[in-house]
N, C-alpha and C positions, 0 to 999 in steps of 0.2 A: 671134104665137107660132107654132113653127114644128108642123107638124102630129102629129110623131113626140111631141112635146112637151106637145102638148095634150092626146093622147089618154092617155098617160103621167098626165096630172096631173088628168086625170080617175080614175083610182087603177082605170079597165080594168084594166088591165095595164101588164108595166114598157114601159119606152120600146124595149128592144132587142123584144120580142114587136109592139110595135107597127108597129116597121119591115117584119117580117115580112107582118104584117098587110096593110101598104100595098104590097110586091113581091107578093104573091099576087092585088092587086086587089080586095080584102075590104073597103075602107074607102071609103066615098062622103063627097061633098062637096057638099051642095046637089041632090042625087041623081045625080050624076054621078062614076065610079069618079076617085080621087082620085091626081093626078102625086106623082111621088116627091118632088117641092119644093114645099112649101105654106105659105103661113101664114096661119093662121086669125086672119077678122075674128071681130068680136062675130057680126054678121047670118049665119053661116053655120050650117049646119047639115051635124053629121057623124052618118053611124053606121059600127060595124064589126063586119061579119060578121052586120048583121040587127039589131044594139043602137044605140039612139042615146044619144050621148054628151051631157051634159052637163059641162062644163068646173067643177071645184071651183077655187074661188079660195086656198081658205086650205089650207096643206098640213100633213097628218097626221102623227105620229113617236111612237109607242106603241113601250115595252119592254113582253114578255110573260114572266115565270117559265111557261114551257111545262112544264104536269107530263107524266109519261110514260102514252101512251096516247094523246099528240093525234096527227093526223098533217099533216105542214107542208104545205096546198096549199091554194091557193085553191078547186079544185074542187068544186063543190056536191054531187055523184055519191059523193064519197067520205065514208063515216061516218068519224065525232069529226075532222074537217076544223077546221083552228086557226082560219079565217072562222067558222064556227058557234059555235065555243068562246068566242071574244071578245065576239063579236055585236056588234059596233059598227055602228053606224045606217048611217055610210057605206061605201064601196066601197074598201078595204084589201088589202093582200096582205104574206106575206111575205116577209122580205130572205133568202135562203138556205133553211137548212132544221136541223132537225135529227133526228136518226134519230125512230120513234112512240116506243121508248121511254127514249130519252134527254129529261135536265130543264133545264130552265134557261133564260139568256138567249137571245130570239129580238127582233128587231125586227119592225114592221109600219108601212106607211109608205102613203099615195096620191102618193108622188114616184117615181117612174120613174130621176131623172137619182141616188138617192143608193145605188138599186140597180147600177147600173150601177158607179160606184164603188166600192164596198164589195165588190164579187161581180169585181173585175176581179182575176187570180190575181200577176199581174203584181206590184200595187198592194201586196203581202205582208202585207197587216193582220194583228195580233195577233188570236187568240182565245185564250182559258184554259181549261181545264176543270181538274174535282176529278173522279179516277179511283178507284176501287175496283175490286178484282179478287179472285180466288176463293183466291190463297193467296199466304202471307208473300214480300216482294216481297225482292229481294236485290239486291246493287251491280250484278254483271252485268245481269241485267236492265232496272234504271234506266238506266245507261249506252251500252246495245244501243239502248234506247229513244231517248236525248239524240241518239247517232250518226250515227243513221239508221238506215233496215230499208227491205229491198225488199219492193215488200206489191205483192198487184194490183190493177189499175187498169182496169176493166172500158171505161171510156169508153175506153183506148186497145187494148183486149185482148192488156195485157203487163204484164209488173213495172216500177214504178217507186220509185226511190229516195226517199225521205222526206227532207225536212230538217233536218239538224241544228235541234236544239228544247229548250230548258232544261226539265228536269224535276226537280224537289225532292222528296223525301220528307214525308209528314205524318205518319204512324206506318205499322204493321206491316205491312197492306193497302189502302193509301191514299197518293197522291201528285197533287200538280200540275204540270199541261203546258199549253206554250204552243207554240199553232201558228199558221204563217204560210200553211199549205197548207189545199184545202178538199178533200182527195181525198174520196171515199164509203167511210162507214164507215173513217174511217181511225185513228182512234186502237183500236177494235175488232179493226180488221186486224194494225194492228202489236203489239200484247197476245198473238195467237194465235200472232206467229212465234215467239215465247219460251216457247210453251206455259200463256202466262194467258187467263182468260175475266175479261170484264170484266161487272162484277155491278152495277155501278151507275156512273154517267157525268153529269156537270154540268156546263153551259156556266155558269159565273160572270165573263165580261168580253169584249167586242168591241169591237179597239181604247180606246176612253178610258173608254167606257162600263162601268161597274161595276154588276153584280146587287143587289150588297148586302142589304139587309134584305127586298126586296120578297119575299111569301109566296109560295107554289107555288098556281102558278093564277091569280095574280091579277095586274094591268096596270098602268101610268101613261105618261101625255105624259112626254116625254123635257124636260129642261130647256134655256132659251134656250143654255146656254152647253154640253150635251151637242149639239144640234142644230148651232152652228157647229163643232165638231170633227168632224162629221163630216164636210165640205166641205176638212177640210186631211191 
């Protein structure tokens, strides 16, 4: 296995952090700083950055109803951290993020390669959410919203354009949106160019994966047949 990969599936970190890991020199191998091409036998021994890894065999895929107040980071340093909140025995992280107090579906995963996947922007995965906003919502606004909006985009320090995105009404101050983009704070952003403040926010689906009944706060193993969708 190749080393990016192992460390990856050790549920460290995703595989793209662990590349880092290995160009900085951070990652030994048998005690010795580790070549950018490796493949790990069983008999070796890796650490990174001072931890030693143990390689998990069997890989993890937890959906989380994230209620609002957690905050998405593996970080140990940060209070109500969604690794604390889960508690799960082993070494997890999560796929993306979503805002502390925004609810809903989050993944958590020890595979590296379905992060990489999922989080590539290219790739245009579906996400859904249920919005609610501070007052009655009208066609213009839906429709601004569906369009596109130029909202900012800190990572490039400029405006960028949104993309076109189906949004449906559910009653007075309430609608569903589907996005293929994962700008920061972006359905937040785009709500404020219309003059709404959004009052409550739910992710309910990523790609095939449906929230559905599962309660706020609480988890489950993703099923055999949710786990190969995510691969296609």
């Amino acid at each position: 296995m190749r080393l990016n990969q192992y460390i990856s599936s050790s549920g460290f970190c995703s595989r793209r952090q662990a590349e880092r890991y290995i160009t900085a020199e951070k990652v030994l191998v048998n005690g010795e700083i580790a070549p950018h091409v490796y493949f790990v036998e069983d008999h070796d021994q890796v650490e990174v950055d001072g931890h030693k890894i143990k390689h998990t065999s069997q890989e993890v895929y937890i959906m989380l109803n994230k209620p609002s107040g957690i905050t998405c980071t593996a970080s140990p340093t940060i209070a109500n951290n969604i690794i604390d909140f889960v508690s799960y025995p082993e070494r997890i992280f999560p796929v993306g993020r979503l805002d502390k107090e925004t609810e809903g579906l989050i993944l958590l995963t020890n595979d590296g390669s379905i992060v990489n996947e999922l989080m590539k922007e290219e790739n245009n995965h579906e996400k859904e959410y249920i919005v609610t906003v501070d007052k009655k919502i009208t066609d213009t606004f839906l429709d601004g919203l569906s369009n596109g909006v130029d909202i900012y985009n800190p990572r490039k320090k400029g405006y960028t354009r949104t993309n076109p995105c189906p949004v449906t009404q559910l009653d007075e101050y309430s609608f569903r949106m589907t996005l293929s983009q994962g700008l920061n704070r972006q359905i937040r952003r785009m709500c404020r160019r219309f003059q709404y403040t959004v009052t409550h926010l739910q992710r309910v689906r990523i790609k095939h994966i449906q929230l559905g009944s599962l309660d706020r706060g609480q988890w489950r193993y993703l099923t055999t047949e949710e786990i190969a969708g995510l691969n296609r």
